[in-house]
Structure formats: C-alpha cells, structure tokens
C-alpha positions as CSV (number, residue, x, y, z in Angstrom):
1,X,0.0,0.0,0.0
2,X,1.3,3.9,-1.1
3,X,1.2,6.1,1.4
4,X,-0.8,9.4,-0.3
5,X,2.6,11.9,0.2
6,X,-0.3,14.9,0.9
7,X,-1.1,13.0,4.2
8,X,1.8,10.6,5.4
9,X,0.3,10.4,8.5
10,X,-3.5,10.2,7.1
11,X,-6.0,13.0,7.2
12,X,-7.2,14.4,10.6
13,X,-9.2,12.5,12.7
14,X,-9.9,13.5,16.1
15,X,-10.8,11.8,19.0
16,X,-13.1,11.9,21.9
17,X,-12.0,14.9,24.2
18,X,-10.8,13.2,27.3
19,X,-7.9,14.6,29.9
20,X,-5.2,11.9,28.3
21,X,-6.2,13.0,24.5
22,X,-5.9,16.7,25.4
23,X,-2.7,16.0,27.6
24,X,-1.2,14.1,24.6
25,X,-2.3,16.7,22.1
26,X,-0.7,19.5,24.1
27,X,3.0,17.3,24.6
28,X,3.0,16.9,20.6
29,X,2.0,20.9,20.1
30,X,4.7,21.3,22.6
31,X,7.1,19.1,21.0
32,X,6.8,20.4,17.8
33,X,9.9,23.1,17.7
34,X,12.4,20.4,18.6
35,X,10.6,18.2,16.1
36,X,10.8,20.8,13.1
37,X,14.2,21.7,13.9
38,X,15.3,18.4,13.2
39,X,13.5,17.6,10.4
40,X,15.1,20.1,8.7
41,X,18.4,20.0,10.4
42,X,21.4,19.9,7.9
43,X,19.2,20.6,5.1
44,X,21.0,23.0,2.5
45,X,19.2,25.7,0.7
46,X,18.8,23.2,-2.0
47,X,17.0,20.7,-0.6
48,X,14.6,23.6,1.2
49,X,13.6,24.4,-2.5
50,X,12.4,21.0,-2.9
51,X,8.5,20.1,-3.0
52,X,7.7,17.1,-0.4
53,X,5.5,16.2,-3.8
54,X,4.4,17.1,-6.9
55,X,2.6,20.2,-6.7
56,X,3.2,20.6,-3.0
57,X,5.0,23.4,-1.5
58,X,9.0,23.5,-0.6
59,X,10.1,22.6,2.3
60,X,10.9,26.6,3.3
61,X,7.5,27.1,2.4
62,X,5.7,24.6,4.8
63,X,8.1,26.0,7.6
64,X,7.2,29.5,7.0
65,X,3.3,28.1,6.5
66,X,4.0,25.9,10.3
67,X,4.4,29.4,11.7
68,X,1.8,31.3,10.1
69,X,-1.0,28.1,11.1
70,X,0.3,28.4,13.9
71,X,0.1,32.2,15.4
72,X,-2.9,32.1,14.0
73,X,-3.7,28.9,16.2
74,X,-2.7,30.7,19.3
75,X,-4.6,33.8,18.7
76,X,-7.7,31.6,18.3
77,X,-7.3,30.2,21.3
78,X,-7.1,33.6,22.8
79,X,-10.1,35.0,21.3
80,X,-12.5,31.8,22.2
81,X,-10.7,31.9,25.7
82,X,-11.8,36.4,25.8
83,X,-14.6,36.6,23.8
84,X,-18.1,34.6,23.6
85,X,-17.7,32.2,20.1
86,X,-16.1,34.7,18.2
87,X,-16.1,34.7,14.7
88,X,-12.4,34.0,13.3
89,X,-10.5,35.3,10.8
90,X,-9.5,32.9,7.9
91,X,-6.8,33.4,5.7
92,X,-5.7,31.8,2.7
93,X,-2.9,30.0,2.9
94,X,-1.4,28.8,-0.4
95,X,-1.6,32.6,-1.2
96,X,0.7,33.2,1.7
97,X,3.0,30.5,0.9
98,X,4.0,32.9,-2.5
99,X,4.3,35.9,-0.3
100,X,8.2,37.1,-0.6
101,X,8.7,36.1,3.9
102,X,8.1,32.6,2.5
103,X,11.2,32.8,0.9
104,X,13.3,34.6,3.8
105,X,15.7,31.7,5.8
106,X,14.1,29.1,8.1
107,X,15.7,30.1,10.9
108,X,12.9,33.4,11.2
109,X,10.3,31.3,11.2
110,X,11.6,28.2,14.0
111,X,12.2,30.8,16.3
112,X,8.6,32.2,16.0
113,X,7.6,28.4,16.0
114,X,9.6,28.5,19.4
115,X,8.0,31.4,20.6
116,X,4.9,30.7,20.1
117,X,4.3,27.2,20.9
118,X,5.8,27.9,24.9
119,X,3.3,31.1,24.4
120,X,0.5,28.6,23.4
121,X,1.2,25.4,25.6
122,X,1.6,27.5,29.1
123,X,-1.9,28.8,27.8
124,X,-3.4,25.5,27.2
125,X,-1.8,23.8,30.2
126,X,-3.3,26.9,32.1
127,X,-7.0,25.7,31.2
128,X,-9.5,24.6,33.5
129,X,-11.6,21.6,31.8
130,X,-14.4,23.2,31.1
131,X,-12.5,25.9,29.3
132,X,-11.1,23.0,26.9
133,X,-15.0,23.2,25.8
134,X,-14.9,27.5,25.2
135,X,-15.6,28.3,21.3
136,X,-15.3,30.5,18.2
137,X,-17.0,29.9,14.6
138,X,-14.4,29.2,11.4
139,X,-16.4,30.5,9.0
140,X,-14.6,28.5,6.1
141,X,-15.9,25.3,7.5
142,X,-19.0,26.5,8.2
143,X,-18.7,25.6,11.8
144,X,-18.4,26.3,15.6
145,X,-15.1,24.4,16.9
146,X,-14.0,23.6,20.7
147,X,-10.7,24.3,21.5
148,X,-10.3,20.7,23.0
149,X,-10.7,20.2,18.7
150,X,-8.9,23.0,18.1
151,X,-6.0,21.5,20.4
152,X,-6.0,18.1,18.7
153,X,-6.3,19.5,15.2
154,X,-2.8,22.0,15.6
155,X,-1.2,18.9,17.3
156,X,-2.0,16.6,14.0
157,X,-0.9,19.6,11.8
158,X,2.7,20.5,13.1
159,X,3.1,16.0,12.8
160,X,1.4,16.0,9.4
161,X,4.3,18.9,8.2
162,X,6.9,17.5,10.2
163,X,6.2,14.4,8.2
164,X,6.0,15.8,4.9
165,X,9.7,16.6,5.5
166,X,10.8,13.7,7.3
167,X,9.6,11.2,4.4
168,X,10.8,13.4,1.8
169,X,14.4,13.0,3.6
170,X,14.0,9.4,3.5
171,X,13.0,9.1,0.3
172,X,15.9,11.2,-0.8
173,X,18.1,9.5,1.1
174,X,19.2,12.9,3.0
C-alpha cells in the first residue's frame, strides 16, 4: 500500500476529548519546535527548495506556513478563551506561501515556531476543563469548533508537516 505523500500520517481525525487525549495533544504541540528543527536540520538551501510532492510546497514554504497556522492557532485560542464564540479570521494559505517572507531563511520562522508554541502550551496547560469546551466559529468550514478540537487539530498539523519533511528525507536519502 502507497502512502498518499499529501497525508503521510493520514488526514485528521480527532478523537473523543478526554484529559489523556488533550494532555497528549498538548506534549506533541509542545514538541513540535524540537521536532521541526530536526527535520530540517542539515538541510541545505537546496534541498529547502524542494516540493515534499508534486505540486506541493517547498520545504521553506511549509516551515514558513507551520508558523503562520500556527500564530494564528494561538490567537484563536485567545479569542474563544476572551470573547463569547467569536467569529475567526480565515486566511488563505497557499496565497501566503508565495508571499516574498516565505522565501526569507528558516531560521525566522523556527524561532517564531519556538516562541509561540511555549506562548500557546503554558496557555493551554493553564486551562480549566471546562474551558477545553470554550468556542469561536471558522467561517470557512461552516462551523463552531472547541478548542479541545482545536487542540488536537494543531497537534496533528505540526506531525502532518513534520512528516512531509521527514519522508521526503528518507525518500531522498538525505
């Protein structure tokens, strides 16, 4: 069996919202700056400019898109967390990824990775239970999402990405 290369780890699927799911979700969203940094550690400009598939962005671009997703994730926490089910912004992403910061050096965007997810995981580690179930509405979907959702989804994303490098490497043989 081929593993589809757009979702090495298979699409998102989350799980019932119990303490050990969130708990788990939070040490891989926690995880995930070590984890990116070496994915991509030793990788030379070259290999940054490569596509983890046909059609797929560059491996500078899903960095630079890791850090985007994921400011954005951590503001959405904070506004379902302050306000009552706010509405969120969406933005579109592969329109980023051609913006000219997607082409700046790695380096920028691990350390807001860094910054960010310590931000983000002494938030969410800061979270009474029934806070886990506090909401905002992503209009793109078309629905109202829990940030015990939102938790689990961000956790499978930075994976997902870190795998898209991680099995490009192995394919290559870097």
């Amino acid at each position: 069996m081929s593993i589809d290369p757009r979702y090495p780890l298979g699409p998102f699927s989350p799980t019932l919202e119990t303490t050990d799911v969130i708990e788990a979700a939070i040490r891989d969203i926690e995880s995930l700056p070590a984890a990116m940094r070496a994915a991509v550690n030793g990788l030379t400009d070259q290999h940054l400019e490569r596509s983890y598939r046909p059609e797929g962005w560059t491996i500078r671009q899903v960095v630079h898109h890791v850090a985007d997703s994921h400011m954005n994730g951590l503001i959405r926490t904070k506004l379902a967390l302050t306000e009552n089910n706010p509405t969120i912004k969406p933005y579109d992403e592969t329109a980023w990824a051609q913006l000219a910061d997607a082409r700046l050096p790695i380096d920028i965007s691990l350390a807001i990775i860094d910054g960010v997810h310590r931000r983000w995981v002494h938030v969410l580690r800061s979270l009474a239970p029934e806070q886990l179930g506090r909401t905002f509405v992503h209009p793109e979907h078309g629905q109202t999402m829990r940030i015990g959702y939102q938790v689990q989804d961000y956790a499978w994303h930075g994976r997902h990405h870190v795998a898209h490098i991680t099995t490009l490497r192995q394919r290559e043989g870097w």
